[in-house]
C-alpha positions in Angstrom: 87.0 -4.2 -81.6 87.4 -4.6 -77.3 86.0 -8.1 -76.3 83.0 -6.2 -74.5 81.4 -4.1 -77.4 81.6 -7.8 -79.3 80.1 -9.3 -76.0 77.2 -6.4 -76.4 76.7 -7.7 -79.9 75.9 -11.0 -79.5 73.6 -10.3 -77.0 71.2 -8.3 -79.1 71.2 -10.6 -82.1 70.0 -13.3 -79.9 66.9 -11.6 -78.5 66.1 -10.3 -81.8 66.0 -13.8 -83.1 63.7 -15.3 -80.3 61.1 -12.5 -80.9 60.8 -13.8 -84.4 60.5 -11.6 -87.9 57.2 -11.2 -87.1 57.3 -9.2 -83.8 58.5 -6.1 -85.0 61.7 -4.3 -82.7 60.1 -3.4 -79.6 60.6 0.2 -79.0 62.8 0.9 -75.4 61.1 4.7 -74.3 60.0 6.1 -71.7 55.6 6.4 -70.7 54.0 9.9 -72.1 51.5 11.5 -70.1 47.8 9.5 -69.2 45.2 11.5 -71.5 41.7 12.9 -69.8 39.5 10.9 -68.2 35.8 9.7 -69.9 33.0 10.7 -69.0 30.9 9.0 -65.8 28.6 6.3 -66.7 24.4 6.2 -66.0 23.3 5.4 -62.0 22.4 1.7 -61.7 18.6 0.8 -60.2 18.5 1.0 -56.4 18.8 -2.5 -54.6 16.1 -3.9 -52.2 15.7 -2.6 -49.0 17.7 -4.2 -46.5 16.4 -5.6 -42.7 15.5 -3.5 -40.1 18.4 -2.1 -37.3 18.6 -2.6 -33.5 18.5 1.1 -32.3 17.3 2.8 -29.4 13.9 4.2 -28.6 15.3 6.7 -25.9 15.8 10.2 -24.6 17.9 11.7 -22.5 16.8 15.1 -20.7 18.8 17.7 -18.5 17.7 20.2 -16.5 19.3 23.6 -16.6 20.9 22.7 -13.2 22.0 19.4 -14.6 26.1 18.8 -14.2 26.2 17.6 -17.6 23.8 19.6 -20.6 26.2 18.7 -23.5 25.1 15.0 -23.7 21.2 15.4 -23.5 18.3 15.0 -26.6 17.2 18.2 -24.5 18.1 20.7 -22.4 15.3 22.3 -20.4 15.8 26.1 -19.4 13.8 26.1 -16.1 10.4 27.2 -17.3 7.7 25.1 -18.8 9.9 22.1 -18.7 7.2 19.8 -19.2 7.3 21.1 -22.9 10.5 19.3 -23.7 9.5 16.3 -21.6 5.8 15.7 -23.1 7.8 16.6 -26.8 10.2 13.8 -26.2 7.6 10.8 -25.0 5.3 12.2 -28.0 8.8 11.4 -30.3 8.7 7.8 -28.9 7.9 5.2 -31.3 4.2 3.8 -31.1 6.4 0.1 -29.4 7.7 2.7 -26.6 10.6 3.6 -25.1 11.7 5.5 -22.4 12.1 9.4 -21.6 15.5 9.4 -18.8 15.5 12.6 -16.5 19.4 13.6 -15.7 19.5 14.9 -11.8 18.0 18.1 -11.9 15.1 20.4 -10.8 12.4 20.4 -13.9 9.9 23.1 -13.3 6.3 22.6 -14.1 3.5 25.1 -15.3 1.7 22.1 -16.7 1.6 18.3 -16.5 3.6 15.7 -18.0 1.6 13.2 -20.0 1.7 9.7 -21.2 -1.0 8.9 -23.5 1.4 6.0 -25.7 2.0 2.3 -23.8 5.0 1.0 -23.1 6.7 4.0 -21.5 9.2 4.7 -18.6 10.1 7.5 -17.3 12.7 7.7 -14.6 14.6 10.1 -13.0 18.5 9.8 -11.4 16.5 9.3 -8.0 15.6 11.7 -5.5 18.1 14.3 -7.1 15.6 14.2 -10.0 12.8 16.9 -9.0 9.9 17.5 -10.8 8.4 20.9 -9.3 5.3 23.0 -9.8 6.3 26.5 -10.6 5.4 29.7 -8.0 2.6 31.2 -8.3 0.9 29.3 -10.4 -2.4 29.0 -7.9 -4.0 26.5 -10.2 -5.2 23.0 -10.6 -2.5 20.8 -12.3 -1.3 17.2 -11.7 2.2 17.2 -12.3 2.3 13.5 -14.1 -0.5 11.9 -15.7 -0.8 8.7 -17.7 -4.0 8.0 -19.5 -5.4 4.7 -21.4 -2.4 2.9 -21.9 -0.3 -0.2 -20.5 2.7 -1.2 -19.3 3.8 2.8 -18.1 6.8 2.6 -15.6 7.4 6.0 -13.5 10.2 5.4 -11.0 13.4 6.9 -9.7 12.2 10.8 -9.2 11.0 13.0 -6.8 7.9 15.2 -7.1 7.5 18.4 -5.4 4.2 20.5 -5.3 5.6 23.8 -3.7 2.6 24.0 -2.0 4.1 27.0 0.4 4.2 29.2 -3.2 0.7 27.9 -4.3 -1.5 28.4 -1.7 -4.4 29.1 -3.6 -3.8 26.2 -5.7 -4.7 22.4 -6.0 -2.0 20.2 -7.5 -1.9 16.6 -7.5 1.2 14.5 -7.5 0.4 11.1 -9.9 -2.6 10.1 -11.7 -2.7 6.9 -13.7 -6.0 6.4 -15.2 -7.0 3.2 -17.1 -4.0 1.9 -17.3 -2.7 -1.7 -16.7 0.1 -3.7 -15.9 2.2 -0.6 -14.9 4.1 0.2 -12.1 5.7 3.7 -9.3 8.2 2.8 -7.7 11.1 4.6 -5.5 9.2 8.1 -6.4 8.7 10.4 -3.7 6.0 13.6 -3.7 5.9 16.0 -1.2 4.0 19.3 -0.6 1.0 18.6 -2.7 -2.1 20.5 -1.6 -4.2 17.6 -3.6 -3.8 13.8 -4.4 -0.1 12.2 -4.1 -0.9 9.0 -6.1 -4.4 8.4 -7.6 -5.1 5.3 -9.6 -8.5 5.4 -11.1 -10.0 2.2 -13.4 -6.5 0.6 -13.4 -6.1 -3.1 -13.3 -2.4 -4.9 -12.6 -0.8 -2.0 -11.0 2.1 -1.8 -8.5 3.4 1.5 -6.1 6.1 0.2 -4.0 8.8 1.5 -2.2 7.9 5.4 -2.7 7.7 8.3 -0.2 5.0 10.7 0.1 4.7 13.2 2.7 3.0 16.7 3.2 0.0 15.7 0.9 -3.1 17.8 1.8 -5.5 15.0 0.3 -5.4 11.7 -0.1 -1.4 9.9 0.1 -2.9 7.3 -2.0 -6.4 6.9 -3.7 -7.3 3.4 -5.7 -10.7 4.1 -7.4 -12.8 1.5 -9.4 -9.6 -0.4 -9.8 -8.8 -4.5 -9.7 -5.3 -6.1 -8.6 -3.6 -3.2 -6.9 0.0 -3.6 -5.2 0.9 -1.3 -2.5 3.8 -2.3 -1.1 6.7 -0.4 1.3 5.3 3.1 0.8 6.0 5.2 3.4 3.4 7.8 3.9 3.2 10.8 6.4 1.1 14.2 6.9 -1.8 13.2 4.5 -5.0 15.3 5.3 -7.2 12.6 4.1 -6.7 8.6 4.5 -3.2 7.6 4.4 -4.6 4.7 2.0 -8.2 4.6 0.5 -9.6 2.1 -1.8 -13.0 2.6 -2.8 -15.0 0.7 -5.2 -12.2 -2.0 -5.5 -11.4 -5.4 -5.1 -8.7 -7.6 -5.1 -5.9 -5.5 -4.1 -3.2 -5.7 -1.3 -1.8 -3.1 0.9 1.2 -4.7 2.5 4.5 -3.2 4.6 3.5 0.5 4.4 4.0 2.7 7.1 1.5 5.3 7.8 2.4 8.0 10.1 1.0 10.8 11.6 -1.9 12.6 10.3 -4.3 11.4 7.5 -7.7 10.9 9.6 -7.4 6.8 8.9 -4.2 4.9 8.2 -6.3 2.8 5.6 -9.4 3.2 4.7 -11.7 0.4 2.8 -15.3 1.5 1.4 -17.2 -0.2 -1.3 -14.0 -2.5 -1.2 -14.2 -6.7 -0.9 -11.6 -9.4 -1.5 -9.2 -7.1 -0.4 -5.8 -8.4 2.1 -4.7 -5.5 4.4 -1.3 -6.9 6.1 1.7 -5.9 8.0 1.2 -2.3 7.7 2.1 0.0 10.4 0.0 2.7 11.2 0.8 5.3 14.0 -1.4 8.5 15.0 -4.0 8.5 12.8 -6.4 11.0 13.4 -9.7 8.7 14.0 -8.7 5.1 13.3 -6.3 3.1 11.9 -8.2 0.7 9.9 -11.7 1.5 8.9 -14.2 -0.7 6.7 -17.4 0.6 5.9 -20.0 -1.4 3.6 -17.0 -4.1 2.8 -16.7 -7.5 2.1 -14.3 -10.9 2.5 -11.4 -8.4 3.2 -8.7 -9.9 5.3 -7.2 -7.4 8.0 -3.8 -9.5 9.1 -0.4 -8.6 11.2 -0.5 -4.4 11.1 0.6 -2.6 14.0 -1.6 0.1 14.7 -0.8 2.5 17.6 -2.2 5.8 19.2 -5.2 6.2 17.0 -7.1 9.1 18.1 -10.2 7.0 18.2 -10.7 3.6 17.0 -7.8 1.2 16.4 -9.4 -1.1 13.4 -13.2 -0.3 12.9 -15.4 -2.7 10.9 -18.4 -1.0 10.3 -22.3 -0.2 8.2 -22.6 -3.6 6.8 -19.5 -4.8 6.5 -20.0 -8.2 6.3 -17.6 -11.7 6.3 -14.4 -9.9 7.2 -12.0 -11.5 9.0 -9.6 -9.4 11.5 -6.6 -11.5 12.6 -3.1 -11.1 14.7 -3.2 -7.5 14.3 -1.6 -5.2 17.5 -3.5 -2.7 18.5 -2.1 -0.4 21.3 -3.5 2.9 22.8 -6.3 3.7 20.8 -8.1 6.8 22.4 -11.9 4.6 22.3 -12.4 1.0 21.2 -9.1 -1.4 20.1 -11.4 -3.4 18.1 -15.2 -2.5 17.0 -17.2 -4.3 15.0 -20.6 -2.4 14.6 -23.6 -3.6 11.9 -21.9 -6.1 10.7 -22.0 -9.7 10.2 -20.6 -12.4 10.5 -17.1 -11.5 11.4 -13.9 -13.0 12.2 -11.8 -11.7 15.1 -8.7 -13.8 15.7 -5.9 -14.0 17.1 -5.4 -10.1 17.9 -3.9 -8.0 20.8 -5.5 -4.5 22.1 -3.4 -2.7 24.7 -4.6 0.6 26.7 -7.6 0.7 25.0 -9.1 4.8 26.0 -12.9 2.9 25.6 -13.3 -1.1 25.5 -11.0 -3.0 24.4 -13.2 -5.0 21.8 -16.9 -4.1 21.2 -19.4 -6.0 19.1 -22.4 -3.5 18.4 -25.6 -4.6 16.9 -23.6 -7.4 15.0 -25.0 -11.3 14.6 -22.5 -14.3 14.4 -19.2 -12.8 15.5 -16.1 -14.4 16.4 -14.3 -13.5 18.7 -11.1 -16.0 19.4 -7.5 -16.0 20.7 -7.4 -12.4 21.6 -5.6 -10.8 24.1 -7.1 -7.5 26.0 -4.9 -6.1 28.5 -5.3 -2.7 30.6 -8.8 -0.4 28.9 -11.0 1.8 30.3 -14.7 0.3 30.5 -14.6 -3.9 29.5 -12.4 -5.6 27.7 -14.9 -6.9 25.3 -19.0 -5.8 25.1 -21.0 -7.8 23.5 -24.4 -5.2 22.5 -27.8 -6.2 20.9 -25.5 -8.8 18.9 -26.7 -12.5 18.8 -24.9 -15.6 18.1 -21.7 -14.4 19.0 -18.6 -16.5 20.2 -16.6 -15.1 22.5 -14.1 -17.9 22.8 -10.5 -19.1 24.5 -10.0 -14.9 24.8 -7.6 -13.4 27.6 -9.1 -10.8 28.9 -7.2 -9.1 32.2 -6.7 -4.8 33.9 -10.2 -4.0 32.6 -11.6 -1.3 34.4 -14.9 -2.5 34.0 -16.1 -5.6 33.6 -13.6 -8.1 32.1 -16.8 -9.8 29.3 -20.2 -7.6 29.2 -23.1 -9.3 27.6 -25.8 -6.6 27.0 -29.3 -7.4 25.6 -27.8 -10.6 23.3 -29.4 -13.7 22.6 -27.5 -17.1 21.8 -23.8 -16.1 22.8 -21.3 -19.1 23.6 -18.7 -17.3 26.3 -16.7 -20.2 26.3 -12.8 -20.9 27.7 -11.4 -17.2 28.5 -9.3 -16.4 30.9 -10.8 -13.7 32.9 -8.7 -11.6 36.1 -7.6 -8.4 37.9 -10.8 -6.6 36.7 -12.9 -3.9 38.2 -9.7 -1.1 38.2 -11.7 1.9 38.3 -13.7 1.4 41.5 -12.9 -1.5 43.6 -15.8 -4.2 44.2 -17.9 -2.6 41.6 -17.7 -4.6 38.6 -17.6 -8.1 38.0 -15.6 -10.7 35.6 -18.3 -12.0 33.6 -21.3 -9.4 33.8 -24.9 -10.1 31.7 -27.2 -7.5 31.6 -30.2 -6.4 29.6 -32.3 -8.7 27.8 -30.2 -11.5 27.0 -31.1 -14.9 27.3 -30.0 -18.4 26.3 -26.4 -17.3 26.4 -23.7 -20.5 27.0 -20.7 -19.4 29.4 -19.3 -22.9 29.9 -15.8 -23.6 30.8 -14.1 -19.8 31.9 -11.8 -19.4 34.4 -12.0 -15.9 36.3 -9.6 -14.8 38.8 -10.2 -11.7 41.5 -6.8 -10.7 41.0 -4.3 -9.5 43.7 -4.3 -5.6 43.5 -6.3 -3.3 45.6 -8.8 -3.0 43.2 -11.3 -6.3 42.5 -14.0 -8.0 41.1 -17.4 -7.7 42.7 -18.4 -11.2 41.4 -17.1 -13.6 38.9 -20.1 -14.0 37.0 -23.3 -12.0 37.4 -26.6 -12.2 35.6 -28.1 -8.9 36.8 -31.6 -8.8 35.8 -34.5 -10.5 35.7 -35.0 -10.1 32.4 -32.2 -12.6 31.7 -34.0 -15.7 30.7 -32.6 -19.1 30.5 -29.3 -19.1 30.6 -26.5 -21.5 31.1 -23.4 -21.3 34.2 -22.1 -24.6 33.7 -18.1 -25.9 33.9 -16.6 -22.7 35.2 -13.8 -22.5 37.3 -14.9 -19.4 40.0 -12.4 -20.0 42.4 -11.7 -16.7 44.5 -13.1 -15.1 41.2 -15.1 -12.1 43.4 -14.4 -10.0 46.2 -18.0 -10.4 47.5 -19.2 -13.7 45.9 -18.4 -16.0 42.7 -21.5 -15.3 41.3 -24.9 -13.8 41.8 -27.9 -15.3 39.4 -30.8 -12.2 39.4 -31.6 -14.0 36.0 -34.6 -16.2 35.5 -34.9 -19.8 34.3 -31.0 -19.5 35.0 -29.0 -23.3 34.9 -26.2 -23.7 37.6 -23.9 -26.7 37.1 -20.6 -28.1 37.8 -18.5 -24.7 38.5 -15.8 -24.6 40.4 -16.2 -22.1 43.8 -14.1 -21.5 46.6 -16.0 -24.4 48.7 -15.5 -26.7 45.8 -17.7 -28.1 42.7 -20.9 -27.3 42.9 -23.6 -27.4 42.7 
């Protein structure tokens, strides 16, 4: 045999001895084909439920003039859209969630409602329009949330198409018992009715929203506690700009009121209320008005071109106190405070008052301190059938009347005040310091009252011009070349002269 067939040989004979007798000869073929497969075994038991996930409690809603439909929890189709907005807040869970409106015009044959808590609904921002449909000549509120807490509406723009529903009424917002909840950056135009109404609400906020065109109230607080209204702008309202009644607590800070609405803001039934830095601008009757309200603070508005009263504290309106406010070219009083007590006036300016530029009407233990009245057309302050008032370190100048009146008032300290160039309407008519009436034991210690150098003058500094006058007191005033025809003329009785300055000196 060939060395290699030998070779081959060997090789076998040696694994067949390592294997062992007892192994058998293994085979050397090739795999057959797998057989079926068996059948499927019994289902297990179900394991235990596992934690709960981290989702969202959302929905997103186009309009059927949205840019992008494809991407929405629903598409709206332009009539009775509120039926796929109220369907997707009622599909919030009972925690909340929140209902986003994709820029858009929704129309409205009925209101939106939130009944759940913890609910927002916003809006892209003013390109987000909520509208009432034409023709519907009804009474609807376009967005209404009722007994619940902690509802956030923001972000949209509400439109009451009040030129197609002229025989309608259709308010803007109504939250009603609800707390801790908050409008803010909506705006709501052309509403024959209400823009904003919150009624037995507690902890709520409306800043930095827009209403114009409202032919009611632009905002109405109603048996409510803790209100925030804060950098509204508000113009055209047929009613009150503002009006809290039957609340307490509340601010109305940095709004702007603008033309039209009868009062910029109106307080009734209303105490512990602050009223500050608001502007308010052609109102048609007053800018602030108070009626039967108490220990509200009236601080730092601007009002200008009321039709009649600039701020009017009136009918018991008690404790109040009225301070650094601007009041220009109200068409009657600046500042009137009529049956009231007790009041605070501080600090304030009244410009081209139509009337006086500050009365006090039938109203006990006023204060009146720090003012400034420049240019009116009767006094700059009247003091009428009030007693125990202080009129007190005032500046009081361009009157056309008398600069202080004093008119059937008991008890009055006219202290300090600057008094000059009075008298504009007739020239040597009417005097600096005038009492009249029945008024007696009145103070005026320590004035100073000019004449003034324009063609028009004071009579007389001070005059007491009746005889009915009893018993009051001229004493420390400087009455240097205060009157064109005298520094004073006493027709009072029981009358006490001392120590004022006249043009001969101090006397007597």
């Amino acid at each position: 045999m060939k060395p290699n067939v030998l070779t081959a040989i060997a090789i076998v004979a040696l694994v067949l001895s390592a294997i062992g007798a007892g192994a058998g000869i293994i085979a050397l073929t090739t795999p057959g084909p797998e057989g079926p497969e068996g059948p499927a075994g019994e289902t297990g038991d179900t394991g235990p439920e596992g934690e709960p996930g981290f989702g969202f409690a959302s929905f997103v809603i186009a309009a059927h003039d949205s840019i992008d439909n494809e991407n929405a929890d629903f598409v709206c189709d332009g009539t009775d859209d509120q039926d796929q907005i109220n369907a997707a807040i009622s599909l919030l869970p009972d925690q909340g969630g929140s209902v986003y409106l994709r820029e858009g015009t929704f129309v409205l044959s009925g209101g939106i409602v939130i009944a759940k808590s913890n609910v927002t609904v916003g809006g892209s921002g003013a390109g987000t329009v909520l509208k009432a449909e034409d023709g519907l000549n009804g009474t609807m509120t376009l967005v209404k949330a009722m007994d619940c807490d902690s509802i956030v509406l923001r972000d949209l723009s509400i439109d009451g198409n009040a030129d197609m529903n002229v025989g309608g009424s259709y308010d803007g917002v109504l939250f009603d018992h609800c707390s801790d909840s908050r409008i803010d950056s909506v705006g709501a135009h052309d509403l024959n009715g209400i823009a904003v109404e919150l009624t037995s609400c507690y902890l709520v906020t409306v800043e930095d929203s827009r209403i114009r065109d409202c032919g009611s109230y632009g905002m109405l607080v109603n048996y409510s506690v803790s209100i925030s209204l804060s950098g509204n702008v508000l113009q055209g309202c047929g009613d009150e700009s503002v009006l809290l009644t039957h609340s307490r607590d509340c601010t109305v800070q940095g709004n702007n009121a603008l033309y039209g609405g009868s009062r910029g803001v109106h307080l009734e039934l209303s105490n512990y209320n602050v009223i500050e830095n608001n502007v308010l601008r052609g109102s048609e009757t007053d800018g602030v008005f108070l009626e039967t309200s108490y220990y509200n603070t009236i601080s730092g508005n601007q009002v200008f071109d009321s039709v009649n009263w600039g701020i009017f504290v009136s009918s018991s309106s008690d404790h109040n106190t009225v301070v650094g406010n601007s009041v220009v070219s109200s068409g009657y009083d600046g500042i009137r405070i009529e049956e009231s007590l007790g009041n605070s006036i501080t600090g304030n300016s009244a410009i081209d008052s139509g009337w006086a530029g500050m009365i006090v009407y039938d109203s006990d233990d006023t204060v009146v301190s720090g003012n400034v009245v420049d240019t009116c057309f009767y006094s700059a302050i009247s003091v009428y059938n009030s007693n125990h008032v202080v009129v007190s370190g005032n500046t009081f100048k361009w009157a056309d009347d008398h600069g202080i009146q004093i008119q059937s008032s008991d008890d009055c300290l006219i202290s300090a005040n600057a008094v000059s160039c009075n008298s504009n309407r007739v020239d040597n008519s009417y005097s600096g310091i005038s009492v009249a009436g029945d008024s007696d034991r009145n103070l005026i210690d320590g004035n100073t009252v000019r004449v003034g150098y324009t063609s028009y003058r004071q009579r007389y500094g001070i005059y007491i011009q009746s005889s009915m006058c009893n018993n009051n007191v001229l004493i420390n005033n400087d009455l240097y070349t205060s009157g064109w025809t005298d520094e004073y003329v006493d027709d009072g009785s029981g009358t006490i002269i001392h120590n004022n300055r006249l043009d001969t000196g101090w006397a007597p």
